[in-house]
N, C-alpha and C positions, 0 to 999 in steps of 0.2 A: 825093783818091785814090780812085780805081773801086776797088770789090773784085773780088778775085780768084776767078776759074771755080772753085765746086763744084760736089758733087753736088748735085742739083735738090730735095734734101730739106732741106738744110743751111739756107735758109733759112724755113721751118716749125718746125724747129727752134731756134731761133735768137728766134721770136717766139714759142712754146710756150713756154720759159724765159722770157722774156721774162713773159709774160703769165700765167705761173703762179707768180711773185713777187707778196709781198704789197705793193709797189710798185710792178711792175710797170702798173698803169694808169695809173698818173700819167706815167709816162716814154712811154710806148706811141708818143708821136711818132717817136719815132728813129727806131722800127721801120721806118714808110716812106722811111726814107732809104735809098739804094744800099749805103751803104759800110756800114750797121749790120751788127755781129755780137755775140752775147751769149756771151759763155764764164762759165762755173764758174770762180771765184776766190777760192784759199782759204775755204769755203763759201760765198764771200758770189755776185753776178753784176753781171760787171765788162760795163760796156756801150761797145763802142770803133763811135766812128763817122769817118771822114775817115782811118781808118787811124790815128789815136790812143784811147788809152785815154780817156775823157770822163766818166763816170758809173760806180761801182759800189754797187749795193743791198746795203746792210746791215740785217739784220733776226737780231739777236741782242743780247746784253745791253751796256747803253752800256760801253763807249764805241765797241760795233759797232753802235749801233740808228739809220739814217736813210741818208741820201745819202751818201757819199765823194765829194769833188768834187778829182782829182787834179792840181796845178798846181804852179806853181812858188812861191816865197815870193814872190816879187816883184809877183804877180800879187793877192797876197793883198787887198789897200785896194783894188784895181778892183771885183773879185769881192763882197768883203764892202760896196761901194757899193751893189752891184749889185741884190745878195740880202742883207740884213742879219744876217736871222740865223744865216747861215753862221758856224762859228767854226773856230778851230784847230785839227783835231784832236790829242788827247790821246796819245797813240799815233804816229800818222804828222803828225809837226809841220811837214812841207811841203805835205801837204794840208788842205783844211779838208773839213768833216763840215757837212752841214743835220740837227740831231737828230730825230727823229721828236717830242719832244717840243716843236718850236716851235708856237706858237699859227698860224701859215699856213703849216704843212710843206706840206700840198697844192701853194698858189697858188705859194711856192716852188720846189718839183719839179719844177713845168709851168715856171717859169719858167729853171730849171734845162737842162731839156728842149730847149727851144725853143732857147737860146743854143748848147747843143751841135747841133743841128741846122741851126743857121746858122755853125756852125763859128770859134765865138768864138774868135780866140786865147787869151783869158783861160783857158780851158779846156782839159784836157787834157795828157796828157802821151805821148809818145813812146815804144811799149812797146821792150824792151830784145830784142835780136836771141836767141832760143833757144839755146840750145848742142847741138849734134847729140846724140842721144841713142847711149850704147852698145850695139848688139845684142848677142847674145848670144853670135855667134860673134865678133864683138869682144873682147867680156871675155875668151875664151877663148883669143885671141890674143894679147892682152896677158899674159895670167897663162902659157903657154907661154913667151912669151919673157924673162919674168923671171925674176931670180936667184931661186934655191930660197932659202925661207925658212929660217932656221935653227931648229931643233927647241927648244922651251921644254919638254920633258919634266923632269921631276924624276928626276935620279941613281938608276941603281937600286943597291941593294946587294949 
């Protein structure tokens, strides 16, 4: 999947997040791929390359500290061949987590890396289509055309 026409900044940005993650070096292949893009994900930075979600940097207290590697369960025994000391994550029990605490987290990551850059199936998942967001004159449209709310005042006497 080509990515899609942005602004001519978007992608400096993209490898600035990128690269100002305390993981961020290890991953830093993606970056030269086309289709990479780096978003903010729930604090952590979710790295989608090929138009799938493939990597997010976690760098907070376990059982957010190391790789998220997001797949499917079935994928799980290939992956965990793959890179051993991927486990299940504790939390999100369809994906599995590389800890920051494995003794070759690095050689890992790169190898992490690499697979998502060659576009493993093993990896990745399919982000979920947005739902339009409300504007404001929306909301205000909606709330117009709705029944008047009925009053919760307390009885006066």
């Amino acid at each position: 999947m080509r990515r899609p026409a942005i602004d001519g900044g978007a992608e400096e940005r993209a490898l600035a997040k990128l690269l100002g993650h305390r993981f961020g070096p290890l991953v830093e292949g993606l970056a030269a791929e086309e289709s990479f893009v780096a978003r903010a994900w729930f604090g952590f930075l979710a790295c989608y390359v090929h138009g799938r979600l493939m990597l997010v940097l976690a760098d907070k207290r376990p059982p957010w500290s190391g790789i998220l590697v997001p797949c499917d369960r079935a994928r799980h025994a290939a992956l965990r061949a793959a890179v051993p000391r991927l486990r299940v994550h504790s939390v999100l029990g369809k994906w599995l987590l590389l800890p920051v605490s494995a003794p070759t987290f690095e050689d890992d990551a790169l190898r992490l890396a690499d697979l998502a850059r060659a576009d493993d199936p093993r990896l990745g998942v399919e982000p979920q289509p947005r739902a339009p967001r409300r504007t404001e004159l929306s909301r205000r449209a909606a709330r117009a055309s709705a029944p008047p709310r009925a009053s919760r005042r307390a009885p006066t006497r």
